[in-house]
Structures are given as C-alpha cells and as structure tokens.
PAKOLTI-325838 format. One line per 5 residues: number of its first residue (from 1); their letters; for each residue y, z, x of C-alpha. Coordinates in steps of 0.1 Angstrom, whole numbers, plus 2048, in hexadecimal, padded with zeros to 3 digits. Example, Ala and Ser with C-alpha at 12.3 -4.5 7.8 and 13.67 -1.06 7.14 Angstrom:
<recs>
1	as	7D3,84E,87B ~ 7F5,847,889 .
</recs>
This chain:
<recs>
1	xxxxx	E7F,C07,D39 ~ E72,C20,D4E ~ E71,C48,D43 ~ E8E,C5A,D50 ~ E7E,C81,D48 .
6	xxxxx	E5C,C89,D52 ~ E40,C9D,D67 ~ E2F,C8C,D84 ~ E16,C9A,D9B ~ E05,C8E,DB9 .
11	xxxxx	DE8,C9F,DCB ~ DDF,CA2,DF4 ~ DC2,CB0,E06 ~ DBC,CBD,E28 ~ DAC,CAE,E45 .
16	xxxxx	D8E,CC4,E3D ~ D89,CB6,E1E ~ D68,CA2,E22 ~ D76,C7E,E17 ~ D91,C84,E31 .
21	xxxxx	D7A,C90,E4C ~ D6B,C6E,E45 ~ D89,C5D,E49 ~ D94,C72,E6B ~ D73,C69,E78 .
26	xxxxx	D74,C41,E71 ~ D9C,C44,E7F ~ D89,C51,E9C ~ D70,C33,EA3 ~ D8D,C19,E9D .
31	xxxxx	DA5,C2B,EB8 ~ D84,C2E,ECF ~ D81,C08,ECF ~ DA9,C00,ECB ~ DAB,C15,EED .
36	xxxxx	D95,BFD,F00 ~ D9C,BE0,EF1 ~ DBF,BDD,EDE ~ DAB,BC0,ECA ~ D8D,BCC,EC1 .
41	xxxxx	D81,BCB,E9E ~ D7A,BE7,E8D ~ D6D,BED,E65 ~ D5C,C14,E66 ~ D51,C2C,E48 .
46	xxxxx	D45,C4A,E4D ~ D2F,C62,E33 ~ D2E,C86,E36 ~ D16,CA0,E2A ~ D0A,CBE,E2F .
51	xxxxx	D02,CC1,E52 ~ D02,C9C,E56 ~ D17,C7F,E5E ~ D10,C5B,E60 ~ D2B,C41,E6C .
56	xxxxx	D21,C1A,E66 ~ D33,BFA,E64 ~ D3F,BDC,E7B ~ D4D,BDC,E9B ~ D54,BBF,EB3 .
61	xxxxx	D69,BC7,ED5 ~ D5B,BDC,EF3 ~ D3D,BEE,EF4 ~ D3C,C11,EED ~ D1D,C2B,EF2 .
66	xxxxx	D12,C37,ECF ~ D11,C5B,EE6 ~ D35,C57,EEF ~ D3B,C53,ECB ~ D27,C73,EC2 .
71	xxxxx	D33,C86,ED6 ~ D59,C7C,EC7 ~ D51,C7F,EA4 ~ D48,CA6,EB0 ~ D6B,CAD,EBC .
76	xxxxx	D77,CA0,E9D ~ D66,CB9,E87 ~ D6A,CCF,EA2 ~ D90,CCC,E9D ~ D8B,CCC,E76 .
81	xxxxx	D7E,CEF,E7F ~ D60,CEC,E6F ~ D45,D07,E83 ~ D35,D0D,E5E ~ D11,D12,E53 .
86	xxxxx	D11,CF7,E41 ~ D25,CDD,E56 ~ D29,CE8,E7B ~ D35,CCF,E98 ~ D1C,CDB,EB0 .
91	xxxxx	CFC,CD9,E9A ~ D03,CBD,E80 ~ CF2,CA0,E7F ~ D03,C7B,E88 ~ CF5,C5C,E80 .
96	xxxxx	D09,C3B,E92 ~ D01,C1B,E7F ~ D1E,C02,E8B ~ D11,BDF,E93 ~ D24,BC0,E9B .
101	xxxxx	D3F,BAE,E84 ~ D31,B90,E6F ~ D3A,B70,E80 ~ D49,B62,E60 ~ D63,B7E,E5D .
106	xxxxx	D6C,B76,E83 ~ D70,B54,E7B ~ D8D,B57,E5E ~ D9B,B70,E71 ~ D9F,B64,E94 .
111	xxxxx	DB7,B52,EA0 ~ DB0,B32,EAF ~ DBD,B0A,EB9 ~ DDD,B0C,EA1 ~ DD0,B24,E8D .
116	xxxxx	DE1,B44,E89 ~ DD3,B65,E85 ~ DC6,B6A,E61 ~ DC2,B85,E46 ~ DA1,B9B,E4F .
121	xxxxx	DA1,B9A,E29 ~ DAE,B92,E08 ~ DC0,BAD,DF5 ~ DE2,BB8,DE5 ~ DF5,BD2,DFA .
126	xxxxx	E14,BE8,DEC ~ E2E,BFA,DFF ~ E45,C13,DF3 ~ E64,C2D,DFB ~ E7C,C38,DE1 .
131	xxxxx	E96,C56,DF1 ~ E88,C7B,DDE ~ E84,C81,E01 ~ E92,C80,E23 ~ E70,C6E,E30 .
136	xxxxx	E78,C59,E0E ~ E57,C61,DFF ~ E50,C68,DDD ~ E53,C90,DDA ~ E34,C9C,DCB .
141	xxxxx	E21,C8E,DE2 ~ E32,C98,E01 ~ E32,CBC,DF8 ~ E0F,CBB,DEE ~ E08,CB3,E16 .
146	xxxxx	E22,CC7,E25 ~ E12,CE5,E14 ~ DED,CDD,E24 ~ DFD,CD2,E41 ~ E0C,CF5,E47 .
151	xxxxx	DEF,D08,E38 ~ DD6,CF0,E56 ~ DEC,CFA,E76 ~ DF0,D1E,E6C ~ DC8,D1B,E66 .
156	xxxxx	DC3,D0E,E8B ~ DD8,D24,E9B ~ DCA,D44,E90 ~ DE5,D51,E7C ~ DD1,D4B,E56 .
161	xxxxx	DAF,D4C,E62 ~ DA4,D57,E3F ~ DA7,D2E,E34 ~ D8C,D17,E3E ~ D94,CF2,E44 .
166	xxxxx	D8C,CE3,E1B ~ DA6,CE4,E06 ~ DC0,CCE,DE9 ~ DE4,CD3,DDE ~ DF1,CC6,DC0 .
171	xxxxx	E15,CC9,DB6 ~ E28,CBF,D98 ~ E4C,CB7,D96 ~ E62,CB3,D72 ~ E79,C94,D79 .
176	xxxxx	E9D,C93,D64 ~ EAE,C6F,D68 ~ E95,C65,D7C ~ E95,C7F,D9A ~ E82,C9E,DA6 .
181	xxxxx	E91,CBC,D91 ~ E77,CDD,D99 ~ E57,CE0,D9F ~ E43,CEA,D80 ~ E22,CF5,D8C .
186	xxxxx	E0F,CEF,DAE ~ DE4,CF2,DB4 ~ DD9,CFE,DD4 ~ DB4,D02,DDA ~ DA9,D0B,DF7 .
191	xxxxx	D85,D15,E0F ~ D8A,D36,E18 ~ D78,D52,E2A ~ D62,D69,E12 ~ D72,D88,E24 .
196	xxxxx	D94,D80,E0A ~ D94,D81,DE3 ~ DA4,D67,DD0 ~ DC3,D7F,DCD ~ DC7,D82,DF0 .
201	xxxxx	DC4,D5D,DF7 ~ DE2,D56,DDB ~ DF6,D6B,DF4 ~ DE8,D58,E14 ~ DF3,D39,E04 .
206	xxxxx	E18,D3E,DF7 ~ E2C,D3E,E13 ~ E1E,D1C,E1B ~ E25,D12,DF7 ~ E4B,D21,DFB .
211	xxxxx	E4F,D11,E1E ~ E49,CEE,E12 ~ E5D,CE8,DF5 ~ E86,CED,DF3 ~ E8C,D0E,DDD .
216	xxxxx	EA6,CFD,DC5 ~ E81,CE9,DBB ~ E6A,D07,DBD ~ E7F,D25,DAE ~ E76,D18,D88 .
221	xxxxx	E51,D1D,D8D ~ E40,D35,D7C ~ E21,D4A,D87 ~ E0C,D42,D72 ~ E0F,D1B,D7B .
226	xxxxx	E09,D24,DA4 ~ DE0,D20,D9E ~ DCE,D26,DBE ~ DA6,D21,DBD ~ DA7,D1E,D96 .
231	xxxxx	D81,D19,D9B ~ D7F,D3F,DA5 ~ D76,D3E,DCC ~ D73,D24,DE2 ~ D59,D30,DFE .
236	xxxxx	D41,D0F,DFF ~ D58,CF0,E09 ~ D53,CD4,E24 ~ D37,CBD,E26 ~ D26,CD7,E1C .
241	xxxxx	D32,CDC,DFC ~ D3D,CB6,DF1 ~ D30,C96,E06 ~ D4A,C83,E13 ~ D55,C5D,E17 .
246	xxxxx	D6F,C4A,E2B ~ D89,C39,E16 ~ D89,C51,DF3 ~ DA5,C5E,DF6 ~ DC3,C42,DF6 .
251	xxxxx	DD9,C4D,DDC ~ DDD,C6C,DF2 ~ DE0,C55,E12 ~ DFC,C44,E02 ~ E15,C4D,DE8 .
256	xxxxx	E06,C66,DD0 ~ E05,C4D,DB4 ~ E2B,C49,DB1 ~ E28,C26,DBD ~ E08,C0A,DB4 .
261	xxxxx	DE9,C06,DCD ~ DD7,BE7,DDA ~ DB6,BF7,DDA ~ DAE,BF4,DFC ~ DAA,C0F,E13 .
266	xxxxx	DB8,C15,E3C ~ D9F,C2B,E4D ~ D89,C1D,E65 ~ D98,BFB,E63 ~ DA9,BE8,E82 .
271	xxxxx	DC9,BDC,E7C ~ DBD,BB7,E74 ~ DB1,BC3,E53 ~ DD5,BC0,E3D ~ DC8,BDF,E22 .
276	xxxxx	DD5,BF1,E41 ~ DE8,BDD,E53 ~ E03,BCC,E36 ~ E02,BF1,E24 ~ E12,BFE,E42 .
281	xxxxx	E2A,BDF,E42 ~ E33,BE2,E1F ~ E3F,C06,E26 ~ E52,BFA,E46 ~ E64,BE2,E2F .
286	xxxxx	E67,BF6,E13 ~ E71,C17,E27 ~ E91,C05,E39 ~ E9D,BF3,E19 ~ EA2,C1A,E0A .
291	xxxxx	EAF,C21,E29 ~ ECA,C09,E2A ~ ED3,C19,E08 ~ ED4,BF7,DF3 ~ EBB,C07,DD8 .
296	xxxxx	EA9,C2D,DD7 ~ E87,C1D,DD0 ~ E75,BFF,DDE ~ E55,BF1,DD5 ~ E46,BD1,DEB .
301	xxxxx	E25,BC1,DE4 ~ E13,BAB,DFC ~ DF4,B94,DF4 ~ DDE,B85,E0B ~ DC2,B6B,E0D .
306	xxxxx	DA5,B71,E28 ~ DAB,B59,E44 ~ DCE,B54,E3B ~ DE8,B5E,E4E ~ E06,B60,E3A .
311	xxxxx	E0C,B72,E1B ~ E06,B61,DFA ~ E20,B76,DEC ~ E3D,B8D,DF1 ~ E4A,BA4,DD0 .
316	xxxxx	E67,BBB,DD1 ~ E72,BD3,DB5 ~ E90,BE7,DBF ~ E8F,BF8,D99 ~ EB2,BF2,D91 .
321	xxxxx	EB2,BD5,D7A ~ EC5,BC0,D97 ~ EAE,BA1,D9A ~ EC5,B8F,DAD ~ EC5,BAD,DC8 .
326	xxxxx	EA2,BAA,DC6 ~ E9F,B88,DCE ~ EB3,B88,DEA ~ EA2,BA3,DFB ~ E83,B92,DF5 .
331	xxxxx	E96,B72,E0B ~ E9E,B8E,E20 ~ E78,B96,E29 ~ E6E,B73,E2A ~ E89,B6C,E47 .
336	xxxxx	E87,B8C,E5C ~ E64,B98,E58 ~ E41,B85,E65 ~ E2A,B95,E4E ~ E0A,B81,E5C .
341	xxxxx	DF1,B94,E6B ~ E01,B8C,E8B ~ E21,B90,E81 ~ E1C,BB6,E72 ~ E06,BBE,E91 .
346	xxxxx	E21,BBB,EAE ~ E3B,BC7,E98 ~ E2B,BE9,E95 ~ E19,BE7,EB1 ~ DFB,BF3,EA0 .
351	xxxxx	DDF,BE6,EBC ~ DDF,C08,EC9 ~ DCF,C29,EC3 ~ DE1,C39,EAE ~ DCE,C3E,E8D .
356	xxxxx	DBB,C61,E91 ~ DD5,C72,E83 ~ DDE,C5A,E66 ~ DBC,C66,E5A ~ DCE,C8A,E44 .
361	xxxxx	DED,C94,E37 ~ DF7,C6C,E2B ~ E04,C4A,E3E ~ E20,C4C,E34 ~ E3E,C67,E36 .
366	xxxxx	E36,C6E,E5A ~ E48,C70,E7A ~ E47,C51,E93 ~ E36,C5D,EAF ~ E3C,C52,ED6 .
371	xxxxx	E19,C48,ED9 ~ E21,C2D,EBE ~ E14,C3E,EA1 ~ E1F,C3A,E7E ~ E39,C1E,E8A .
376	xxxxx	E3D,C12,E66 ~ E4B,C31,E5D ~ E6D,C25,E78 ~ E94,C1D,E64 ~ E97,C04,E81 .
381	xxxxx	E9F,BE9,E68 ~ EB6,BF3,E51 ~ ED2,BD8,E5B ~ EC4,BC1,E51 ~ EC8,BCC,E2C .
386	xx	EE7,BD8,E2E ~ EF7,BB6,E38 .
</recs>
C-alpha cells in the first residue's frame, strides 16, 4: 500500500547548466537535419568543457556543412548567454565528429516490401500525469522549473543581470493523503556576478521563488530552509566550471522521479529512436486519461524490440486498486492508439523541427506550440476515456 504522508523533492536545472547546454546543442543538430529532410536520421551527443565543445554521432539524411553546423552551435551558447572567460561563444573551440548511420541500424529500422517501420531500438519507455497540477505534472518538479524558467528570461532581458546562465532548484513538498500540502524547503544555486554577495543574491532570487509556487504551498516555509548557494558563492559555473554531456540529465527532463524511467535519453535523437519517441507517447496517453478525470494518476509503460514495430507491451496503473478499470483502459489504448514507430510519428507529428527548446526546463508540462512543438503535451483525446 502506498504511503499516504510524506516529503518528496525533485530537482531542475537551467539551460546553462553544462549537461543541458549539451542537450540544447544536440536538439540543435537533429532540428538542422529534421528541417531539410523530415526523415533524416539523427543520434548526436555533445561534450562540453571549458572552452571546448565536441559534437559526434550518426547522421544519415541530407548533407550539412560541418561550418554551417559551427556556426549554429555558436548561437546556441550565444543564446545560453555564455560571453565568459572560461566558455565564450565567440572564441570556444568546436570539434564536429558526425559520420554516417551504421547500415545494420537502417536495416531494422526502415521500412520496406511489407515491412513496417521498426523500433530504432530496444527499450522500456514510461509515461506519466497525475493532476497536482493544472499541466498535470507532478508538483515538485514543475516548480523546480518554473522558478529557473523565470530567474533565465529575467536574466536575458536585463532586468537580473547579476545571475549568469548555471544554475539548479530543488524543492521539497510534504504530502498529506497523498497530495501536495506546503512546500518544506527549496535549494536554489545559482552563477552569479562577483559584483553581489551571497546576501544580496538571496534577495535577487526570491521573488522568482514567490512567483512560481501558489502561497497557500509556500507560506509554511521557514528561512532557514530557503538555501541559496549553500556552497558559499557560485562565481565559476559553465563548461568551465563542470564538463558537460548530452543526456544526464533525464529525471529532470521528465517527471522529477515521481514516476519510473526507461533509462534512455531524448536529446539528439530523431524521432525513429522510441527512448524519445514512445516517452512522448506514453505522456500523450497518460496526460488525456487524467484529463478525462477517470483516475488522478496514470502510469503507462511501453517496451520495444529493435526492428519491431509494434509494442511488446502495454501496462497501465491508474493507482486505485480498480484492475478492472485498468484493464479496460489498456483495451482502450490497444484500439485507439498506433503506438508503432509509425503510428506515434504522424500522430504527433514529430518529423519536424521542433526539439531546440525541449532541450531545458522538461518535456513535459509545456505548452503545445503552433509550430508543432510539444504536441504530446495536447487533451485532444480525452473522449475516448470518458466513454
């Protein structure tokens, strides 16, 4: 039986964080090669250090100038705001090392005579939404972005330019019968100009902190549990001060840890690879069975075979002891949803460039965009658990 009274906390970081500049960059290379050719394939990690970045994987679509591709992963940084010392857009150092997808991989995945598309790999994928939230995320971890969210645009507008681009929330939430109660104490560490102390940066940093979470959750928390910069300043951040790497950070990219992970990460991958593709599927499903209001959590797992383009499996928990319920909305799935390869592609329409700005502040919780951005995240569907 699971605990009715506890805390729970879930972390974020910013898009300056140097795994996530990683990720932003990778995003970058897929939506380069999605935008000439909606089916190119596209598997790119990226490593960050000081001064230094170099991008290598596989890549098999149109051909693009490893130039062209400098020059992009310098507007990304660029738009980081990173014009540091230690990590600068202008002067830093890019290294390109993408060469063509292995044939074998091509073969299981293409499709071809009768052959449908198939898995671009093997792998377990969870989706998740449970209603602590109008977004129906899990609420540590949507506070914990909404407060580095704020804290990044008032950064690149000019109106906190004492914060540099690295920084990490963590927030903590006390649960009674199951659901969000008050915030018991929040982390915020964050780069930040040496021309502040840490006092003044406490004070830089609050109303971002009291802007993000509902009062009736913050007005229990006490001073002393609001740590900012713990460590005592937090001057040296970036590549500069931690190396980076695409895909470390995907309990932040998904649900904080309030709900299982497959393992597998999304940046830099094309859509034929299900660790991204079926994640974002999962979530679609998930997201409109809350929605329909049959259960306040859902939790769908996928599994998939390289090659294969069906699902080996299909597992619901609706956490209400209903297995019956749960059994039919598994039926449910089975007959509405195509969760091949195929299938998941052209219902979310995710052959297009729109990953860039998956790459911070999570995949999930986010608003659909008109360019077809986070589509997985639309209520569109909801009838058809209602019935």
């Amino acid at each position: 039986m699971s605990k009715k009274s506890y805390l729970f906390t879930s972390e974020s970081v910013s898009e300056g964080h140097p795994d996530k500049v990683c990720d932003r960059i990778s995003d970058m290379v897929v939506d380069t090669y999605l935008a000439k050719e909606p089916f190119s394939r596209v598997a790119c990690e990226t490593l960050t250090t000081t001064n230094k970045v170099v991008l290598a994987g596989e890549t098999r679509g149109p051909e693009i100038k490893k130039e062209d591709l400098i020059e992009k992963v310098r507007g990304c940084i660029k738009d980081i705001g990173y014009e540091q010392k230690g990590f600068h857009w202008k002067n830093c150092n890019i290294d390109v090392y993408l060469h063509s997808q292995s044939s074998d991989i091509a073969m299981g995945v293409d499709s071809k005579g009768n052959k449908d598309e198939g898995a671009g790999d093997q792998g377990i994928m969870f989706g998740y939404a449970c209603n602590e939230t109008e977004v129906l995320m899990p609420a540590p971890i949507y506070y914990s972005h909404k407060i580095l969210e704020l804290m990044a645009a008032d950064r690149k507008n000019g109106k906190s330019d004492k914060l540099e681009p690295d920084s990490k929330s963590q927030v903590t939430l006390m649960y009674e019968n199951g659901k969000p109660t008050k915030v018991t104490s929040v982390v915020i560490s964050t780069q930040h100009s040496s021309k502040v102390n840490q006092a003044q940066v406490k004070e830089i940093v609050r109303p971002y902190l009291e802007k993000s979470i509902p009062k009736e959750l913050l007005s229990g928390l006490k001073e002393e549990e609001f740590y900012v910069n713990p460590t005592g300043q937090f001057i040296i951040g970036g590549p500069d001060g931690d190396s980076g790497l695409t895909g470390r950070k995907i309990i932040v990219d998904t649900y904080g840890g309030a709900a299982p992970h497959g393992g597998g990460a999304f940046s830099g991958k094309d859509p034929s690879k299900v660790d991204r593709s079926a994640a974002y599927a999962a979530r679609y499903v998930a997201k409109n069975v809350v929605a329909s209001k049959i259960a306040d959590k859902c939790l769908i797992q996928l599994a998939y075979a390289i090659g294969v383009s069906k699902p080996l499996s299909i597992y619901v928990d609706l956490f209400d002891g209903d297995e019956e319920k749960s059994k039919h909305v598994e039926k449910l799935i089975n007959d509405n949803f195509d969760l091949s390869p195929r299938g998941i592609r052209e219902m979310l329409s995710l052959n297009k460039p729109i990953y860039e700005c998956t790459a911070a502040y999570g995949h999930f919780g986010r608003k659909p965009g008109k360019n077809g951005s986070f589509s997985w995240e639309k209520t569109d569907k909801t009838a058809i658990f209602k019935k």
